[in-house]
VODO-799539 format. One record per residue: residue in one letter; x, y, z of N, C-alpha, C in turn; chain. Coordinates in pm, whole numbers. Example, Ala and Ser with C-alpha at 12.3 -4.5 7.8 and 13.67 -1.06 7.14 Angstrom:
BEGIN
+--------+--------+--------+--------+--------+--------+--------+--------+--------+--------+--------+
: residu :    n.x :    n.y :    n.z :   ca.x :   ca.y :   ca.z :    c.x :    c.y :    c.z : chaine :
+--------+--------+--------+--------+--------+--------+--------+--------+--------+--------+--------+
:      a :   1319 :   -569 :    780 :   1230 :   -450 :    780 :   1320 :   -330 :    780 :      A :
:      s :   1285 :   -225 :    708 :   1367 :   -106 :    714 :   1290 :      3 :    787 :      A :
+--------+--------+--------+--------+--------+--------+--------+--------+--------+--------+--------+
***
This chain:
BEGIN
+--------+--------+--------+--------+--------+--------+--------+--------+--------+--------+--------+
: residu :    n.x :    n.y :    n.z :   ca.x :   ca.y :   ca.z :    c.x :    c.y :    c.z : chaine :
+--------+--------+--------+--------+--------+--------+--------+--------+--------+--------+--------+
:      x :  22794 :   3515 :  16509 :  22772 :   3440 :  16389 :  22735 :   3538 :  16278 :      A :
:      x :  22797 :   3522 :  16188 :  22755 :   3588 :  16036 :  22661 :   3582 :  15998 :      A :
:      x :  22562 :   3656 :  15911 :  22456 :   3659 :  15843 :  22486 :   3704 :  15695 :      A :
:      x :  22432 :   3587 :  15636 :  22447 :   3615 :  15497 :  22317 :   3679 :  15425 :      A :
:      x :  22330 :   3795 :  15345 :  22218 :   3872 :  15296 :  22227 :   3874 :  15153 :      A :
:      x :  22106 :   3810 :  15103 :  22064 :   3819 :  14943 :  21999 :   3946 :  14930 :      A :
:      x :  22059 :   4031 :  14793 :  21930 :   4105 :  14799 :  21862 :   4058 :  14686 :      A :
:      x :  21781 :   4130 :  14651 :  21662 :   4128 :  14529 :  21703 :   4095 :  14408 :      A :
:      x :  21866 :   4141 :  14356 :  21891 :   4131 :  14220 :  21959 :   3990 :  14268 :      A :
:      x :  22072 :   3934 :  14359 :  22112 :   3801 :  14363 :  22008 :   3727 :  14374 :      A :
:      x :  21876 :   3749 :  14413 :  21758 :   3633 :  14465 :  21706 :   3616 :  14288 :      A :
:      x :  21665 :   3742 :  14237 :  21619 :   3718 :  14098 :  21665 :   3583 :  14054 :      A :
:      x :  21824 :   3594 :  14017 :  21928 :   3555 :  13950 :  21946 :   3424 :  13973 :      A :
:      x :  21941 :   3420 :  14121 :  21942 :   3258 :  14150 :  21835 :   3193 :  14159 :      A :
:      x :  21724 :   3225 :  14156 :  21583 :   3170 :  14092 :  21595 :   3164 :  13938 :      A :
:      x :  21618 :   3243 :  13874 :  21598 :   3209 :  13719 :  21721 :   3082 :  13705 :      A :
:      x :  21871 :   3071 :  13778 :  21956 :   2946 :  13768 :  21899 :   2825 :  13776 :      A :
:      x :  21790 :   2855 :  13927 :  21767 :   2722 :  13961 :  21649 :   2679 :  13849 :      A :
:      x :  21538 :   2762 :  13807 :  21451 :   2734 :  13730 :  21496 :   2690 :  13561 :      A :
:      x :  21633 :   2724 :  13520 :  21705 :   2709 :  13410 :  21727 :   2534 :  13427 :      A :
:      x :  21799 :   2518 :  13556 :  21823 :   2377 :  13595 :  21708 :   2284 :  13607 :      A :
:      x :  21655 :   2310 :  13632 :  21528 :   2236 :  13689 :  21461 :   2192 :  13540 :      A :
:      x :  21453 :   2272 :  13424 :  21418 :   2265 :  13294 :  21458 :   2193 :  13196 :      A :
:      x :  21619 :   2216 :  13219 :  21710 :   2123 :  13174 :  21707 :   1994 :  13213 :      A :
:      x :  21687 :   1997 :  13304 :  21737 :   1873 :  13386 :  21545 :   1764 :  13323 :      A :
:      x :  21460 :   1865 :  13346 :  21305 :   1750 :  13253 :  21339 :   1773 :  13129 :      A :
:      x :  21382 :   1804 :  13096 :  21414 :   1811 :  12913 :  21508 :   1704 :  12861 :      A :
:      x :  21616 :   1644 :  12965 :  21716 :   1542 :  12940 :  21635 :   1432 :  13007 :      A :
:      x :  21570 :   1417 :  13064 :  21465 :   1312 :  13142 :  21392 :   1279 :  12966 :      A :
:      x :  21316 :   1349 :  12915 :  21251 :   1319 :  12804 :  21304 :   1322 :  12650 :      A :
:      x :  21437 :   1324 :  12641 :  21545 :   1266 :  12539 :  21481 :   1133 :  12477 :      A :
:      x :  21510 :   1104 :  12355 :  21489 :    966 :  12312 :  21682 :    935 :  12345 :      A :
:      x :  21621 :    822 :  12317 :  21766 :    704 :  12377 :  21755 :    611 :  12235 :      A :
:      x :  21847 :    609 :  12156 :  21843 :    492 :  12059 :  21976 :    402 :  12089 :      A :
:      x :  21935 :    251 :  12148 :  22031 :    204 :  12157 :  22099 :     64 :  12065 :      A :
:      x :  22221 :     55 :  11980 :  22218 :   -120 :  11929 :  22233 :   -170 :  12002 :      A :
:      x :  22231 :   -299 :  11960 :  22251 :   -453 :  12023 :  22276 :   -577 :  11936 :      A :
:      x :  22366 :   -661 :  11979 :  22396 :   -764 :  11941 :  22512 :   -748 :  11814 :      A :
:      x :  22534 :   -797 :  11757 :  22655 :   -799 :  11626 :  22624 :   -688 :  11548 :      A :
:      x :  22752 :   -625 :  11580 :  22765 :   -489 :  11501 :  22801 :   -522 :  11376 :      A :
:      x :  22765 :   -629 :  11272 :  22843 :   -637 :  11137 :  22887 :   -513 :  11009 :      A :
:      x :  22962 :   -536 :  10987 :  22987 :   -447 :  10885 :  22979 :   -562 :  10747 :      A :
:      x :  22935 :   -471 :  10685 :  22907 :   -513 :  10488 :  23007 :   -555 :  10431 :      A :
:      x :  23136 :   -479 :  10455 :  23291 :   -547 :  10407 :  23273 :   -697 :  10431 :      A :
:      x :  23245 :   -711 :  10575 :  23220 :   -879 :  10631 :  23150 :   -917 :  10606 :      A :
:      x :  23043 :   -910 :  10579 :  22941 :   -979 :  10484 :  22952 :  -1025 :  10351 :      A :
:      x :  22988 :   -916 :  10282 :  23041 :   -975 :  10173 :  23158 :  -1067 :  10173 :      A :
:      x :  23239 :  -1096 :  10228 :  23372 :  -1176 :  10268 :  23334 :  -1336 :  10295 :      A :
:      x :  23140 :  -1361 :  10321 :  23193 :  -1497 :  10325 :  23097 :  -1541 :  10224 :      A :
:      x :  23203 :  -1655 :  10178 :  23139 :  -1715 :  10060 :  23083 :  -1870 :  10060 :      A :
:      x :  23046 :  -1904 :   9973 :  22984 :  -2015 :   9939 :  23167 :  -2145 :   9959 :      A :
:      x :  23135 :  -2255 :  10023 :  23270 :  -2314 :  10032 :  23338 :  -2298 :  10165 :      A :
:      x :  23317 :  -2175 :  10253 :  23376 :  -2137 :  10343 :  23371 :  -2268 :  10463 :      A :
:      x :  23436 :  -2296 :  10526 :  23457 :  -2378 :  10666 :  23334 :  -2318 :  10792 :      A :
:      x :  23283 :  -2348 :  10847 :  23240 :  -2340 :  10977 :  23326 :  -2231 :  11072 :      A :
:      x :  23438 :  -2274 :  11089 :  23568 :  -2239 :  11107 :  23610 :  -2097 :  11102 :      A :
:      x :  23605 :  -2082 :  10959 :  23613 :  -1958 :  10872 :  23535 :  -1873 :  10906 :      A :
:      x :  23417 :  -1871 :  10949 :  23301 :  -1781 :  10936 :  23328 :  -1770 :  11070 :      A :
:      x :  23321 :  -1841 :  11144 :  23360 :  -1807 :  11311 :  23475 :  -1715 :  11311 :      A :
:      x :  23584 :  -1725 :  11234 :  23685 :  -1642 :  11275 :  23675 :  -1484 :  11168 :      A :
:      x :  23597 :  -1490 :  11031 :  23561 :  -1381 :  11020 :  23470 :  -1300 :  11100 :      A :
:      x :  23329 :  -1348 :  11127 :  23239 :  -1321 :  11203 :  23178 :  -1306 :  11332 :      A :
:      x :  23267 :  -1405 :  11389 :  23268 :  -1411 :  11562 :  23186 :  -1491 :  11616 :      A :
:      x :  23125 :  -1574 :  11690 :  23063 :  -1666 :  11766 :  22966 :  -1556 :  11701 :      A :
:      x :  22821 :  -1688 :  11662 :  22764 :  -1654 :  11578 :  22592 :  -1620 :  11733 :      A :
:      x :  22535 :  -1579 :  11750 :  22425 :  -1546 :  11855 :  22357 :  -1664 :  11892 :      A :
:      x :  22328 :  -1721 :  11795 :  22265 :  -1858 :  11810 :  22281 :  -1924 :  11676 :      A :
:      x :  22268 :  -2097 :  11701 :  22283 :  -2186 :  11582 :  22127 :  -2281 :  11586 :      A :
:      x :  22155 :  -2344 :  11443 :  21983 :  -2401 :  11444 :  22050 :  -2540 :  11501 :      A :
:      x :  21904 :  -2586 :  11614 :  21917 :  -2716 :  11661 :  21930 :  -2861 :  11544 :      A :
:      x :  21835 :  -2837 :  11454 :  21834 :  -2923 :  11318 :  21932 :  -2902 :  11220 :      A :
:      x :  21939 :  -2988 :  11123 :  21997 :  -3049 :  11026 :  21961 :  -2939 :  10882 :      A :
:      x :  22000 :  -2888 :  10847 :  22157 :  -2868 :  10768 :  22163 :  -2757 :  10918 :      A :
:      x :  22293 :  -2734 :  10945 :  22339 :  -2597 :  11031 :  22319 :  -2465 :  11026 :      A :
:      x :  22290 :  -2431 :  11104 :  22280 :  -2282 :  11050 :  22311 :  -2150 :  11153 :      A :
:      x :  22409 :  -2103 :  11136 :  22480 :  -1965 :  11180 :  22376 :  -1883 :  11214 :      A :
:      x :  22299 :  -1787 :  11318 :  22277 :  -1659 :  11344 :  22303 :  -1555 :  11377 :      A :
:      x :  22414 :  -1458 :  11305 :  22400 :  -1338 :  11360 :  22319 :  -1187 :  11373 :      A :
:      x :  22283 :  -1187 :  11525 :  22159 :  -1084 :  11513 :  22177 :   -935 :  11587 :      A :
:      x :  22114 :   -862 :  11522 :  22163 :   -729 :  11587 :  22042 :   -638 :  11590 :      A :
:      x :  22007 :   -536 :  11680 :  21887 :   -507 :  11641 :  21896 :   -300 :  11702 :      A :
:      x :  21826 :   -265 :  11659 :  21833 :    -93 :  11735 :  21688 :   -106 :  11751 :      A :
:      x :  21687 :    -22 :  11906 :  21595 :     43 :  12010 :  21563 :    144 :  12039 :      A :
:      x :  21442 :    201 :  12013 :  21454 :    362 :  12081 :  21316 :    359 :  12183 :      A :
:      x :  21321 :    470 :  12274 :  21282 :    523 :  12363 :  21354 :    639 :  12458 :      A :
:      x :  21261 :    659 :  12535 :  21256 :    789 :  12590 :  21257 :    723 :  12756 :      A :
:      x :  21305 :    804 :  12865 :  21329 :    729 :  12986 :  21182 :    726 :  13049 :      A :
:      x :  21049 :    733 :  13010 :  20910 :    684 :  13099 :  20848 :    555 :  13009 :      A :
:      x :  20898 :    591 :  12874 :  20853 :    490 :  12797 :  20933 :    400 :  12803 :      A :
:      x :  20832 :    236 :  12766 :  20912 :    161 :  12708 :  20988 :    139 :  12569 :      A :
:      x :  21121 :    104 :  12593 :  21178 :     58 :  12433 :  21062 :    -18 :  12329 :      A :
:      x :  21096 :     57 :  12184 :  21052 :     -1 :  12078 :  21160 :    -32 :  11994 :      A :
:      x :  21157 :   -157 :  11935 :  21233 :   -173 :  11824 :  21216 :    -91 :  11667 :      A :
:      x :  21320 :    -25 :  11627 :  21299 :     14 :  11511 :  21376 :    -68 :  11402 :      A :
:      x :  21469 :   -163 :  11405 :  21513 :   -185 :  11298 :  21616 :   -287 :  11362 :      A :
:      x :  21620 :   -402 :  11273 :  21656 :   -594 :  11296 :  21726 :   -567 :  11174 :      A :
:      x :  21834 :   -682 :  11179 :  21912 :   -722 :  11091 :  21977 :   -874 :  11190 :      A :
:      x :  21937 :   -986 :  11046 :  21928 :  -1153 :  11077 :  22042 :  -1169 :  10957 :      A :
:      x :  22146 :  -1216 :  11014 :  22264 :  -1250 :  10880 :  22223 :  -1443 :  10907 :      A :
:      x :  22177 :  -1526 :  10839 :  22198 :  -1647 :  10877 :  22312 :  -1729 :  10739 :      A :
:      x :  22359 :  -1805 :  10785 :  22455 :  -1846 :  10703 :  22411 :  -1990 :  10739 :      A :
:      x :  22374 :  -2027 :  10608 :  22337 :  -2248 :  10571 :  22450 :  -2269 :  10536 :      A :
:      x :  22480 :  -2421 :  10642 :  22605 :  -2485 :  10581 :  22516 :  -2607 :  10538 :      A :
:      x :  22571 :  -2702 :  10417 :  22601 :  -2789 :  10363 :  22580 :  -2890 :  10466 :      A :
:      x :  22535 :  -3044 :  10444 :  22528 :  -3117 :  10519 :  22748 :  -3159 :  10511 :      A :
:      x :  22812 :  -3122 :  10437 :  22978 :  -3116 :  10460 :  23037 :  -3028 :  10550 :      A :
:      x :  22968 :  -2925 :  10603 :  22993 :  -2840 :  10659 :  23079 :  -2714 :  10618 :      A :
:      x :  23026 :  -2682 :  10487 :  23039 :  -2576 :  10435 :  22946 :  -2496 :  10369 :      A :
:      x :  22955 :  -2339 :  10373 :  22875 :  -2258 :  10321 :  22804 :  -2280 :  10204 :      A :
:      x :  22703 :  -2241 :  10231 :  22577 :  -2305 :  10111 :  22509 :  -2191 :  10086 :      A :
:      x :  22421 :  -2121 :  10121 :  22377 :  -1991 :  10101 :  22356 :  -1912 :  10233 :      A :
:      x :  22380 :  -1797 :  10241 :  22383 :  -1673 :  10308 :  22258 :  -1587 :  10322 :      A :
:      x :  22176 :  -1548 :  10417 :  22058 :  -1477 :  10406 :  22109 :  -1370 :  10511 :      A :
:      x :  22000 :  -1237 :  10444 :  22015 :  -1125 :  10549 :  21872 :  -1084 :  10563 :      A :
:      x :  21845 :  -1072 :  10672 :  21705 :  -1057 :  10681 :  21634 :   -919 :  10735 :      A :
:      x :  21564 :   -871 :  10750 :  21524 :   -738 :  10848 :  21401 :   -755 :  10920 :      A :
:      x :  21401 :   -652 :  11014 :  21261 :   -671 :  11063 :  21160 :   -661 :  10963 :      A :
:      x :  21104 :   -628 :  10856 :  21038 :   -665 :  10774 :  21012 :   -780 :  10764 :      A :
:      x :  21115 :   -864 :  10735 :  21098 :  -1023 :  10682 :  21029 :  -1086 :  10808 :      A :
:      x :  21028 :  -1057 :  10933 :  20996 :  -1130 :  11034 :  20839 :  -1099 :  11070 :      A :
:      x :  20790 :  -1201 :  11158 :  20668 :  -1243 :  11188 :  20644 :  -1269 :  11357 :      A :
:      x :  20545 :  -1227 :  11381 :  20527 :  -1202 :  11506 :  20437 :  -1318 :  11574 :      A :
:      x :  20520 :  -1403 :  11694 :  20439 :  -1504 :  11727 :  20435 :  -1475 :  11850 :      A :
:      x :  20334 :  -1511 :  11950 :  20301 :  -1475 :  12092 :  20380 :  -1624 :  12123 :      A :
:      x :  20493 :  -1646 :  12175 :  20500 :  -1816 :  12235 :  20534 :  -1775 :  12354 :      A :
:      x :  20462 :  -1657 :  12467 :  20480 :  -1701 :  12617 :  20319 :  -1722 :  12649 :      A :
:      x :  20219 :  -1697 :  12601 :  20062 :  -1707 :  12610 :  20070 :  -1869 :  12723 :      A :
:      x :  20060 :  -1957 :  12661 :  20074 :  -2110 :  12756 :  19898 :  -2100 :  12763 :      A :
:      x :  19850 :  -2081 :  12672 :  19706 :  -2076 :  12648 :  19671 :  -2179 :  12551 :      A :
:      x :  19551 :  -2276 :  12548 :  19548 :  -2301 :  12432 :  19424 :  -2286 :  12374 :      A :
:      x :  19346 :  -2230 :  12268 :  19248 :  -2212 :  12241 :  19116 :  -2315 :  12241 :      A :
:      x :  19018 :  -2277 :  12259 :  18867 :  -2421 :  12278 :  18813 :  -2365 :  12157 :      A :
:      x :  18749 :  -2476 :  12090 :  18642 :  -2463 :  12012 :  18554 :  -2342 :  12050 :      A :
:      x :  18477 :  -2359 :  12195 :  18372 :  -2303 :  12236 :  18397 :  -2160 :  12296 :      A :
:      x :  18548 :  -2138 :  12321 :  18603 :  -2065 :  12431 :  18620 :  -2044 :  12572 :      A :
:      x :  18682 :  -1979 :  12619 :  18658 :  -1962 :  12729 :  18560 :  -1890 :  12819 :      A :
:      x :  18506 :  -2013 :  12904 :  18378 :  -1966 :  13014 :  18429 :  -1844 :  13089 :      A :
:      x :  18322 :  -1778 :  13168 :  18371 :  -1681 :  13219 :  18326 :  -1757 :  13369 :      A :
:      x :  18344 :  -1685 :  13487 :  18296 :  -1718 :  13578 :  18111 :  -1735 :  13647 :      A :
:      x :  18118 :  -1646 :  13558 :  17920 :  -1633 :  13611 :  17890 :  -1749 :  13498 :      A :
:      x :  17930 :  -1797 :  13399 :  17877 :  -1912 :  13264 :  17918 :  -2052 :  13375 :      A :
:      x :  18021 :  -2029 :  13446 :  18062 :  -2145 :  13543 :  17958 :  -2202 :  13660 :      A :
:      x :  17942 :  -2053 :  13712 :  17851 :  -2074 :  13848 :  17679 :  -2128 :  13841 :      A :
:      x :  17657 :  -2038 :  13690 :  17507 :  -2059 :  13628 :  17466 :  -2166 :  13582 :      A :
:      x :  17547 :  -2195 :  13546 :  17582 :  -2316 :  13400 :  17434 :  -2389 :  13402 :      A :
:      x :  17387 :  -2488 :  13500 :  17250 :  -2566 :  13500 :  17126 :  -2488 :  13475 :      A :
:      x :  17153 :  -2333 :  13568 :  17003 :  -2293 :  13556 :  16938 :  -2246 :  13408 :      A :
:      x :  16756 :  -2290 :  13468 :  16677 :  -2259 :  13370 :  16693 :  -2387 :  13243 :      A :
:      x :  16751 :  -2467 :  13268 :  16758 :  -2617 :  13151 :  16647 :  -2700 :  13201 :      A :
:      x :  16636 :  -2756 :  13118 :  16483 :  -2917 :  13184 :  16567 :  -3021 :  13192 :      A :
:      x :  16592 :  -3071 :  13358 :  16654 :  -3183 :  13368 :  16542 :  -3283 :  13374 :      A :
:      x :  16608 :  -3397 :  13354 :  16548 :  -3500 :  13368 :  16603 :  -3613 :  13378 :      A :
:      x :  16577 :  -3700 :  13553 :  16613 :  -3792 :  13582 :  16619 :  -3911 :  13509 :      A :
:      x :  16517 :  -3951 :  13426 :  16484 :  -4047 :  13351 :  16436 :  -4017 :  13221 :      A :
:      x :  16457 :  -4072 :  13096 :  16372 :  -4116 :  12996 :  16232 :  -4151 :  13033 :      A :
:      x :  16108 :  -4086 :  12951 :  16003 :  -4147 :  12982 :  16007 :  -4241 :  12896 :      A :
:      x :  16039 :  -4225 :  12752 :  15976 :  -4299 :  12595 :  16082 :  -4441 :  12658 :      A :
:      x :  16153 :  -4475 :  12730 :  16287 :  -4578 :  12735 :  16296 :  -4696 :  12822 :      A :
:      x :  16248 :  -4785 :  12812 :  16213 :  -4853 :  12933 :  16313 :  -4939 :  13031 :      A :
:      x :  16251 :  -4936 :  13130 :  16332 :  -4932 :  13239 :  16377 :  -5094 :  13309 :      A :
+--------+--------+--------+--------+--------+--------+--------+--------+--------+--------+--------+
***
């Protein structure tokens, strides 16, 4: 059987490769990542729909719109948003864009909004909490709760 022999200058060499790799390789681990999402609109198309337009129309300029409002007058959402992070962190949003388009109780374009993350407002609706006057007890306010009060079975001043 053969024996393969490194000497000193191939061992250098392939230690500084592997340590080159190894560097590279945590350095692309800690990259930011910016990613979009949702309707890529372009401004040409934006500007393109107007006041008057069909339902119709805007669907076939714009594309199935992300979501529509459940209520009365209608209303078009297209939403798109960019993400960045790094692969240990979690994604942060850096930047929203809300195209909503109001139709007319006729079902035509009425006014056009574009919105950004700026314009928006931050609501907690997975909590399923609802707040007390008094707050919430803790467990030892639960277990304690009676001691050290003056009970009393009866009214004396109250007759019986």
């Amino acid at each position: 059987m053969a024996q393969v022999v490194i000497t000193g200058g191939a061992r250098l060499r392939l230690s500084r490769l592997f340590a080159a790799s190894l560097l590279s390789l945590a350095l692309a681990g800690c990259a930011t990542q910016e990613e979009r999402r949702g309707h890529l609109l372009v401004d040409s198309d934006i500007q393109q729909v107007q006041p008057g337009m069909s339902q119709e129309q805007v669907r076939g300029l714009l594309g199935t719109p992300d979501t529509t409002s459940t209520v009365a007058p209608v209303t078009f959402y297209y939403i798109s948003s960019t993400v960045r992070g790094s692969s240990f962190l979690e994604p942060s949003e850096i930047d929203r864009h809300i195209l909503a388009v109001y139709f007319t109780p006729f079902g035509t374009v009425g006014q056009v909004g574009n919105y950004t993350l700026k314009d928006g407002k931050v609501i907690d609706v997975i909590s399923r909490t609802t707040p007390t006057a008094r707050g919430d007890k803790s467990l030892i306010e639960k277990l304690f709760k009676g001691i050290g009060k003056k009970q009393q079975l009866f009214d004396p001043e109250k007759p019986q």
